[in-house]
MIDOSE-1310 file (N, C-alpha, C; in nm, 2 decimals, decimal comma, always signed):
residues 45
xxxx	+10,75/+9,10/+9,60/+10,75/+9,13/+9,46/+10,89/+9,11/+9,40; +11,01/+9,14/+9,46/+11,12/+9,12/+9,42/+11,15/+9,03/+9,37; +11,16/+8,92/+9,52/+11,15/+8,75/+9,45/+11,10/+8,72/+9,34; +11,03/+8,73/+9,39/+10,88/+8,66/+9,26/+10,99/+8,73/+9,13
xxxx	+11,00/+8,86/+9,09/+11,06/+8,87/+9,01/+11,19/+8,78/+8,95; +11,28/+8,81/+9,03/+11,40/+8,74/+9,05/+11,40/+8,60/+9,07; +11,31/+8,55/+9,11/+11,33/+8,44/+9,13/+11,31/+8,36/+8,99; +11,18/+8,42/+8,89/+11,13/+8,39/+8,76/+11,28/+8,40/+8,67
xxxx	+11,39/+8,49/+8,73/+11,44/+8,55/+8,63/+11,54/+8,42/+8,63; +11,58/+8,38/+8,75/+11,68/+8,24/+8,80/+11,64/+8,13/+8,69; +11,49/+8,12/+8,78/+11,43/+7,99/+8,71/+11,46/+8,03/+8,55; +11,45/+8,09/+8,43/+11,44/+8,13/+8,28/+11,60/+8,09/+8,28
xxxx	+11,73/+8,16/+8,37/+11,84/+8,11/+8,36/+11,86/+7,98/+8,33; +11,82/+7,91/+8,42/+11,83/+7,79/+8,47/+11,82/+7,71/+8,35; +11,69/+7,69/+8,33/+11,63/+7,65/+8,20/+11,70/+7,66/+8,05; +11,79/+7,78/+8,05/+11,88/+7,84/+7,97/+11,76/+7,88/+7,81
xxxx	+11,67/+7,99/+7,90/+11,60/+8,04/+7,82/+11,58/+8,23/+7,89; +11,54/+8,32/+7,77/+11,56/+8,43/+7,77/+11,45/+8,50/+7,94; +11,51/+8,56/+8,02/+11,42/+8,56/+8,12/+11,25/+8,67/+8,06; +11,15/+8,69/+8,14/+11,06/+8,72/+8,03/+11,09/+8,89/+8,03
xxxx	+11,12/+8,94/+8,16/+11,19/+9,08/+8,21/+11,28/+9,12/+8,14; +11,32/+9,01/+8,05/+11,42/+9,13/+7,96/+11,34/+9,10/+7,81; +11,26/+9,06/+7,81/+11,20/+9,04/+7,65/+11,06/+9,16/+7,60; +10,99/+9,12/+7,54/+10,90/+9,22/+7,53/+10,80/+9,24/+7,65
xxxx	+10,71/+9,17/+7,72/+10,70/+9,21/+7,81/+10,77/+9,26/+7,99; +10,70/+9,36/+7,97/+10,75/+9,49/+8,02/+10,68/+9,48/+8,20; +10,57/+9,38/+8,25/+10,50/+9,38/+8,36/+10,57/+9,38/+8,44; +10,71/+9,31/+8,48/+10,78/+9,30/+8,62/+10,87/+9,49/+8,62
xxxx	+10,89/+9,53/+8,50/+10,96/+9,64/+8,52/+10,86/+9,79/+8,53; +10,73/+9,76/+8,48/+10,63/+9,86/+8,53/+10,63/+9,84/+8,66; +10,61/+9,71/+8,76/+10,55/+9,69/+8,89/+10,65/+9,78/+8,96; +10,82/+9,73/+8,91/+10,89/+9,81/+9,00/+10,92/+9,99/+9,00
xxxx	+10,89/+10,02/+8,87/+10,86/+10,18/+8,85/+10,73/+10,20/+8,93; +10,69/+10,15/+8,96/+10,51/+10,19/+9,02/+10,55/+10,18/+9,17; +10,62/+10,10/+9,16/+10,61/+10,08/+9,35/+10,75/+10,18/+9,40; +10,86/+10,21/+9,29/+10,98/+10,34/+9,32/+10,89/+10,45/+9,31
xxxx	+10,81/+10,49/+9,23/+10,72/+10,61/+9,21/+10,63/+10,60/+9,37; +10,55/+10,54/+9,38/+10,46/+10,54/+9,52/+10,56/+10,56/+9,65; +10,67/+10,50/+9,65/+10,74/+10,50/+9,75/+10,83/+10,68/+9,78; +10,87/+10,70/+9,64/+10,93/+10,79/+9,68/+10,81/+10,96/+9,67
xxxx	+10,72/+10,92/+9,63/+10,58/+11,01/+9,65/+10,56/+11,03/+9,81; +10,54/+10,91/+9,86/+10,49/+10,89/+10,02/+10,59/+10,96/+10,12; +10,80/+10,97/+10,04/+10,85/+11,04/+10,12/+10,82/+11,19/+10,11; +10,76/+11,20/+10,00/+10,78/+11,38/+9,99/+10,63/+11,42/+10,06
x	+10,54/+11,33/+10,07/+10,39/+11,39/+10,15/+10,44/+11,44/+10,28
């Protein structure tokens, strides 16, 4: 998931266009709230 993110964000550099992670959609930065939320849930079970 990371990559994939980061890596989209390179490639938008690259290109020397706005990455989509910082524009209005919001999906790469829900995925990573959802997977910090699950992960730190699973430590407190």
């Amino acid at each position: 998931m990371i990559s994939a993110i980061f890596g989209g964000v390179i490639r938008d550099m690259m290109v020397n266009e706005i990455p989509l992670i910082f524009s209005r959609q919001i999906y790469a930065t829900a995925c990573l709230a959802g997977a910090a939320l699950y992960i730190g849930l699973r430590h407190l079970a």
